[in-house]
N, C-alpha and C positions, 0 to 999 in steps of 0.2 A: 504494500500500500504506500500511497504516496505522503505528503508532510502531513495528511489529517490519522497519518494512523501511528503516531507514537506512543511507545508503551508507557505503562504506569509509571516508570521510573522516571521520566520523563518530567512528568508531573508536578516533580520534589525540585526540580533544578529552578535557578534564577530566570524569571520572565515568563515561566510555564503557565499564571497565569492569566498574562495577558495574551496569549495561544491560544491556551482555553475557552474564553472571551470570543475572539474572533474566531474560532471553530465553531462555537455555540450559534453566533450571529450568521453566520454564512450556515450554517443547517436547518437553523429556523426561521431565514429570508426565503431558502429555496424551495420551502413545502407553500411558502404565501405566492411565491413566483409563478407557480403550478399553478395556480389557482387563476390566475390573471385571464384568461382566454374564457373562465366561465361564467356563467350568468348566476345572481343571486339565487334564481331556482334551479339553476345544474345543481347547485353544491347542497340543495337538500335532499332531493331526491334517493331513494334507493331502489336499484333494478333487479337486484334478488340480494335473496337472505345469506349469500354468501359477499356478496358484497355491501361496502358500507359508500353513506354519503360522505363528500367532499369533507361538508361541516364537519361531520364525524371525527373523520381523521384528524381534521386540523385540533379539533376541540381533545382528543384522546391524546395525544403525542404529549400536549400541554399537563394533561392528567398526570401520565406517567411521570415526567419532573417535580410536579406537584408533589405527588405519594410517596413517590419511592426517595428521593431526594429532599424536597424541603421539608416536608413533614416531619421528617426523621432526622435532620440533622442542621434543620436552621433553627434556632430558639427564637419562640415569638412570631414565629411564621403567621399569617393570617391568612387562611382560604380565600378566593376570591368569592367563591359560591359553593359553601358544604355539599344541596346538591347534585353540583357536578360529580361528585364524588359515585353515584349511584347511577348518571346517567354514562359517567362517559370512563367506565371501569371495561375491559373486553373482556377477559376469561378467569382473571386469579379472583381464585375461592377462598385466600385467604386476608382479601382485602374488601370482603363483603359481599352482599346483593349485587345485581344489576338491570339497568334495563334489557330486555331481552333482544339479543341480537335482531333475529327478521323484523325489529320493530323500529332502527334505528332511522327509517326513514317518515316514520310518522312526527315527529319532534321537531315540527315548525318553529317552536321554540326549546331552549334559547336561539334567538334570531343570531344570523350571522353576523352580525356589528356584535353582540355580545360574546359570540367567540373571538373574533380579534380583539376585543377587550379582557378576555379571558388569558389570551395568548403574551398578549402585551402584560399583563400582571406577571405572567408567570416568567416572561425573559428578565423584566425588571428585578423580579428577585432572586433569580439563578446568576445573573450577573452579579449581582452584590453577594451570591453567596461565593461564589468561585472565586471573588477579586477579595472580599473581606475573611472569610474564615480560617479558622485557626489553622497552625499544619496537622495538627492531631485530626480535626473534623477532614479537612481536605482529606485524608490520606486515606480517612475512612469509607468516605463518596468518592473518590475519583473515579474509582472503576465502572459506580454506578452512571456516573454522567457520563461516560464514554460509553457507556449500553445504551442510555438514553436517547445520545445522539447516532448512535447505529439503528436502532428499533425507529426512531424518525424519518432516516433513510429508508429503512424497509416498508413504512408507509406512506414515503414519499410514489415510491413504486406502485404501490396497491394504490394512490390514489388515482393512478393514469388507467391501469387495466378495468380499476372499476367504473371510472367517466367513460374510458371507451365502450363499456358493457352495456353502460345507459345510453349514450350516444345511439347504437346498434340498436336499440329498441322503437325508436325514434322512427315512423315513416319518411321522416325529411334525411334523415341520414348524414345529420350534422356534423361537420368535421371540429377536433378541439382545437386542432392550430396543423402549422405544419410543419413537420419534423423532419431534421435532417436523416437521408439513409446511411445506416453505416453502407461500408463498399464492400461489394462481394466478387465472390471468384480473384482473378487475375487483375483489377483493375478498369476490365473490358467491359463488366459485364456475364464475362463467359465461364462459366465453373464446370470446372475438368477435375470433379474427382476419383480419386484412386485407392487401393488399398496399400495402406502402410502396414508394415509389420512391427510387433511391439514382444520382445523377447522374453519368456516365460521367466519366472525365479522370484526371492522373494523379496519385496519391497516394503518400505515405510511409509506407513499412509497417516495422515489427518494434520494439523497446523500446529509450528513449533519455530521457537526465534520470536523476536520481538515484532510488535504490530497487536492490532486489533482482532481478535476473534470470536464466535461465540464458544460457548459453551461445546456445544453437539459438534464440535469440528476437534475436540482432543479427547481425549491423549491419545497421544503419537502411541501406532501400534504397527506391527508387519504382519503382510498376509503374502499369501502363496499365490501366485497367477499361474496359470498355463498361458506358454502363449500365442497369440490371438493377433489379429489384422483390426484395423480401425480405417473408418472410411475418414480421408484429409478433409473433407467436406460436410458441410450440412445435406441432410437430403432436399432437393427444390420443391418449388411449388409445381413448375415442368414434371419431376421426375411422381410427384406424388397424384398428378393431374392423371398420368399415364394408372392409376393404381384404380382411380375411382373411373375412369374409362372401360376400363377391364371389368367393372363388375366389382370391387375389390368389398363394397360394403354390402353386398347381395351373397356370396359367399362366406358360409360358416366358418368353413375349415381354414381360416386364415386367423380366427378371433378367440379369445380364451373367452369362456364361458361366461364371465362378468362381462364381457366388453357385447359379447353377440347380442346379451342379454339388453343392453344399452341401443347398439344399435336398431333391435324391433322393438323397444319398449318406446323410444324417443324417436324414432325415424331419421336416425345420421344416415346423412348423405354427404358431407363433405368437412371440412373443417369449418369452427365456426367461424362467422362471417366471410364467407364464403356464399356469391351467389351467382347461381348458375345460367344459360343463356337465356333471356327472354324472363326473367325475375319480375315479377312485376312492382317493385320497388322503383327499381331501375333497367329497364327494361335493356337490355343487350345484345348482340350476338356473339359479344367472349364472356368466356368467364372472370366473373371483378370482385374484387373483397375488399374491406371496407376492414381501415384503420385510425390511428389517432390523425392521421391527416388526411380523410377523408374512404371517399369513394376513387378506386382505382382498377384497370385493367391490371390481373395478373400480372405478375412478372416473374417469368417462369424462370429465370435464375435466382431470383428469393430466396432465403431458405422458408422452407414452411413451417407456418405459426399456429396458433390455438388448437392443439387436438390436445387429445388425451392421453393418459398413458394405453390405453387397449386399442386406439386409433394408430399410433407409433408402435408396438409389439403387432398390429394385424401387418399391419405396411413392411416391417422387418422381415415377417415369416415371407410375403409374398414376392418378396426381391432375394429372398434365400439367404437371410442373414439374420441375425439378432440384435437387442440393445445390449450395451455395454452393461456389465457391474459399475458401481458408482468406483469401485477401486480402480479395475481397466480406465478408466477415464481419467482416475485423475494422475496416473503413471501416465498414460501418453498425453495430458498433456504439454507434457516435457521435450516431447518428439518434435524438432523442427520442422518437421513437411505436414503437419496437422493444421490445419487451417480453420478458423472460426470459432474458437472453441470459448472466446468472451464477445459480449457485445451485440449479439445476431438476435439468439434465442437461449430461452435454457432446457435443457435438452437431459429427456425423460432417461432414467437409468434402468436396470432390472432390478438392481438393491429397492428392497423395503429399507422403511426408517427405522432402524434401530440404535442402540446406544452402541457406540467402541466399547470394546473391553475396557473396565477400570473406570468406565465412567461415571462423573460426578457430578448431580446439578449444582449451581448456582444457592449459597445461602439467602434465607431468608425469603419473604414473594414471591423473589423473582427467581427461585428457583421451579416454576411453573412456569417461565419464557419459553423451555422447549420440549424439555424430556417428557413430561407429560403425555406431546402429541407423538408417540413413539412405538405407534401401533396401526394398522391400516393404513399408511401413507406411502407413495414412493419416495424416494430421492432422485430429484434434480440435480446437474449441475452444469456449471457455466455461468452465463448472466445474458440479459437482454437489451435489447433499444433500451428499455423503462427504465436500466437497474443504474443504481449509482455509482460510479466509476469506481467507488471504493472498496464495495462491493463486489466487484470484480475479481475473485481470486480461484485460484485451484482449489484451495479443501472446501468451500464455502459450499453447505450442505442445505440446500432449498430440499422443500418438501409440499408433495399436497396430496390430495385424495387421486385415485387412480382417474377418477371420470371427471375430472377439473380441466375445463377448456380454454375459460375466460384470460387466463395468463399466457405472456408469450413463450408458449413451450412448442419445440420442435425436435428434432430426430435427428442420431448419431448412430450409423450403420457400424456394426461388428461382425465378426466373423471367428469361427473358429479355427486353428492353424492346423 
């Protein structure tokens, strides 16, 4: 990671901070910057129960600094609204009640001027606490304010998947701004890829050395590979267009039982937002899919985005490969001829989410940040258009439910050697 991800140690030294300070301000300018393209009623709205409104997000981030930090370790702290405390809590059971998730989008109020006045209270006093507090108090929060401001980033992210979700619901098919592409293939355009080969034996996997990590990404442990080819490439939208031409979602025997089950239960036909010729949204004779900057013709060297994981395992069997172990991946991506492996998509592994050996949550609250969810979820990895640059690393262990679309998740071909 780059200058925002210095370790604890850090911390303790002369100037750290007034670092800290302008880390703080630059993380929580960029969740208000997101916001700027959308309308007072974008940011209340909710488009399903797995997704939250705009407000949401911005009002929760604030929470979290609140609870876990000021409460605990500024004396005299004054809530700005006790509460908040009960609306804008997400999942820790040991920090009370809450409002009920599917319902985050009914809560007209508090009005959005009262969240940035929420927000505004809580930088004003995170700043005085991080420039005025003792070293004994500092040294006790530091870590938590560097979770703090990682967990912001990660709903910096969910705030864009989720506006595109509602956007997508939208007859008019609104675009949120327009986004630069990262660059694919060769420069050209043109993506040529290949199988690389990745040499069996045993390797060290999960994050170690200084920098920022979560929890669910150590302790450093080794595992046994056999070895296995990995595709340099994403798979396209071209190469995946050829799959759903074929019949590829009309054919069982390409689908694990959960996934088949998905596609005649819900009638997938393609990735989502994804529509096909003659749609009558938008009516066509190509096929065009619809992102954060808008409505677009395919572009069949893309990598391809929003499926699932049973979408990405049918597509692997019928190109006569597989998905990766979340280990295979993150060993080649060390491999110089591997191409795409941050920035594109984040790309479905065969690992469920489980704990490393030796694993240890998190004291106190927040030791429900992750381990908890450590059961029916895949592992992702890599990162997306959405994801914060910081974010960006090899051990960084995303996770979601198998049948989860709405995030920008795509496909890494394997092979066995």
């Amino acid at each position: 990671m780059a200058d925002d991800s210095e370790s604890v140690e850090f911390f303790h030294q002369a100037g750290a901070r007034a670092h800290w300070c302008a880390r703080f301000d630059r993380v929580r300018a960029r969740s208000v910057a997101l916001t700027e393209p959308l309308s007072v009623e974008d940011q209340c709205v909710q488009s399903m129960p797995d997704a939250s409104p705009t407000k949401w997000h911005l009002a929760h981030t604030s929470w979290f600094f609140e609870v876990v930090v000021l409460q605990v370790f500024q004396t005299g702290y004054v809530a700005f609204d006790g509460r908040y405390h009960y609306l804008f809590n997400s999942y820790y059971e040991a920090l009370g009640p809450r409002h009920p998730r599917p319902q985050r989008g009914l809560l007209p109020r508090p009005s959005l001027t009262d969240v940035h006045a929420y927000r505004d209270h809580v930088n004003s006093a995170m700043r005085a606490f991080v420039t005025h507090s003792s070293a004994q108090t500092w040294a006790a929060a530091a870590s938590l304010v560097e979770l703090g401001l990682s967990h912001e980033e990660q709903h910096q992210e969910l705030l864009l998947t989720d506006i595109l979700h509602l956007m997508a619901g939208n007859p008019l098919l609104p675009a949120y701004a327009v986004q630069p592409k990262p660059a694919i293939g060769d420069g050209t355009g043109v993506v040529s890829s290949r199988w690389v080969p990745v040499a069996g034996g045993v390797y060290t996997i999960g994050h170690g050395g200084d920098g920022f990590a979560f929890d669910n990404e150590t302790p450093r442990h080794q595992v046994l590979l056999q070895p296995f080819e990995m595709a340099s490439h994403l798979v396209t939208c071209g190469e995946y267009l050829e799959f759903v031409r074929d019949g590829g979602y009309a054919r069982p025997a390409h689908w694990l039982s959960d996934g088949w089950n998905a596609v005649t239960g819900l009638g997938l036909q393609a990735p989502l937002y994804w529509l096909a010729p003659g749609d009558p949204r938008a009516p066509s004779e190509q096929w065009q899919t619809f992102g954060l900057n808008g409505l677009q013709t395919i572009d069949t060297n893309a990598p391809v985005i929003h499926i699932n994981f049973f979408e990405a395992a049918a597509y692997a069997d019928w190109a006569g490969a597989r998905l990766p172990t979340e280990f295979e991946w993150e060993v080649a991506f060390d491999s110089p001829h591997i191409a795409q492996m941050l920035g594109h998509a984040w790309q479905w592994t065969r690992s469920s989410y489980d704990p490393y050996p030796g694993f240890r949550p998190l004291n106190g609250a927040v030791r429900e940040y992750n381990g908890k969810f450590m059961v029916g979820q895949q592992v992702l990895r890599g990162s997306s258009v959405a994801t914060p640059p910081n974010h960006a690393r090899k051990t960084y262990r995303n996770f979601f439910p198998p049948g989860a679309r709405w995030q920008f998740t795509g496909i890494r071909l394997t092979k066995d050697m």
